[in-house]
C-alpha positions in Angstrom: 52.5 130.3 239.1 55.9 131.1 239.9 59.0 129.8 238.3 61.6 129.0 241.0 64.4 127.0 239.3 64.7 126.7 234.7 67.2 124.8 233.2 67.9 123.9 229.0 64.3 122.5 228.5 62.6 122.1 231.8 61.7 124.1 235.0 60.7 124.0 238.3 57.1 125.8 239.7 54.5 126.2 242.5 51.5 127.0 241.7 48.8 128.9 243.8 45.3 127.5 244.4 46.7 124.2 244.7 45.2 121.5 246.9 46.5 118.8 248.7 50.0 118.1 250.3 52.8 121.3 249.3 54.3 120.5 246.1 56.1 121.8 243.9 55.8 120.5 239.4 58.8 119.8 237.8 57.7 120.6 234.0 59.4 120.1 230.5 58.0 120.0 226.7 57.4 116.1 227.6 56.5 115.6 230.9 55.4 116.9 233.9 55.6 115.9 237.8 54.0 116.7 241.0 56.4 116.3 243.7 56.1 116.1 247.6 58.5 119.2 249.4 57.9 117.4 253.1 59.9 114.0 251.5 60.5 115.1 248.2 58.5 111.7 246.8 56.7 112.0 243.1 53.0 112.1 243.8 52.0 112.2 240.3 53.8 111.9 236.4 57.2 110.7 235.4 60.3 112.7 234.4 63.6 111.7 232.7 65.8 109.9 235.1 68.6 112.9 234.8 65.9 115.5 235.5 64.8 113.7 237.9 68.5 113.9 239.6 69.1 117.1 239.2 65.8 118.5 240.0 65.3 116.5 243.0 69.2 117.6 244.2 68.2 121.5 243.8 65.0 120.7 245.6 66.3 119.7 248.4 69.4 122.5 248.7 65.8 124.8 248.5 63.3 123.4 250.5 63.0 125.9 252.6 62.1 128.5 249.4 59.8 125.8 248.2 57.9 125.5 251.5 57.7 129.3 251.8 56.6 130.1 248.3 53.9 127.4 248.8 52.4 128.8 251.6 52.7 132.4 250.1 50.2 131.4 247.3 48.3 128.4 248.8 47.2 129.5 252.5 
């Protein structure tokens, strides 16, 4: 697992040995999301609507890391 992006109480990771479509989890004490990088969608799991903003806003200024650091520990 590699942390990319942490923030007060939650984080954003990829995880290697993952299956499926490259995605990335956005994590806190209370939830926890998968999320899509190609469109950026939520696959699976909820998040706070202001996480979700921010998360999804740094996501997509990084997709390019996301993608990359997928691939690094997935293929």
């Amino acid at each position: 697992m590699v942390t990319l992006y942490r923030t007060g109480r939650w984080k954003i990771a990829v995880y290697g040995r993952e299956h499926g479509v490259p995605h990335f989890h956005i994590e806190g004490p209370t939830f926890r999301c998968s999320v899509s990088i190609a469109d950026l969608e939520v696959i699976v799991g909820t998040m706070p609507a202001a996480v979700r903003a921010e998360a999804l806003r740094w996501a997509s200024d990084n997709r390019s890391m996301l993608m990359q650091t997928w691939k690094d520990l997935n293929e």
